[in-house]
N, C-alpha and C positions, 0 to 999 in steps of 0.2 A: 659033641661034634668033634669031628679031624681032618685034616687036612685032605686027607681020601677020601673022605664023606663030602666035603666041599666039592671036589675033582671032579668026582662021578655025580654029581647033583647036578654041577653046573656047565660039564661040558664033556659028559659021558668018560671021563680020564682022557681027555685030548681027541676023542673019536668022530666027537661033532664038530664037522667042519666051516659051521657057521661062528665056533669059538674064536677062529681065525679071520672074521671078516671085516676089514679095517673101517666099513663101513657104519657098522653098524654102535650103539650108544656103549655096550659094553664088550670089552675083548680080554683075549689070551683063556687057558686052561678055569683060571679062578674067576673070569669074569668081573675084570677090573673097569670101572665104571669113568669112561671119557671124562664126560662134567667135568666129575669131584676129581680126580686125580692127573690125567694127562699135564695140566700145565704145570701140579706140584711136579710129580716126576719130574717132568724135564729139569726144570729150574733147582731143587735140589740132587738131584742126581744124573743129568745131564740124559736122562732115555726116552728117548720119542714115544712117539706113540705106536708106530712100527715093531719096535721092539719089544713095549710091553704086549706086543698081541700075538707077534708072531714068535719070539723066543721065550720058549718055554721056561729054562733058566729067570730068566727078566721077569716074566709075569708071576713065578713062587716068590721073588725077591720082593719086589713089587706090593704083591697079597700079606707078606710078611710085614712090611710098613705099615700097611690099612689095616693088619690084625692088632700091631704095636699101638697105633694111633685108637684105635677102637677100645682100647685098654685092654688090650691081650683076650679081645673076646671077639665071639664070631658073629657079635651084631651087624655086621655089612651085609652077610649072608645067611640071615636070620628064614627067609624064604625056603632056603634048604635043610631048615632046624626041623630031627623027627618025628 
């Protein structure tokens, strides 16, 4: 799996606009998961939740941690595995 393959799995590369909806459990491009991560982000990184969803930049940066923390593997987005 790659990072493109995540993009377009999980949020058509940015085209589905429900990627962007603050509302809903998971957000931004890579569909980063409220729960488990919004409070970490903030508190080690200082980015709302606003940000990881709606700034694109933010949410690769973001997805990058959850890849690192995952031990460099794409079990978060294992649903998108082909």
């Amino acid at each position: 799996m790659s990072l493109w393959h995540v993009d377009g799995c999980e949020s058509t590369w940015g085209l589905d606009a429900t990627a962007y909806d603050l509302t809903r459990p998971q957000g931004g491009r890579m569909q980063i998961d409220r729960g488990t991560w919004a409070a970490f982000f903030l508190e080690s990184e200082g980015w709302t939740w606003e940000q990881i969803v709606l700034d694109d930049r933010t949410n690769y940066e973001a997805a990058l941690r959850v890849w690192e923390r995952a031990g460099r593997t794409w079990g978060p987005w294992q649903a998108c595995a082909p």
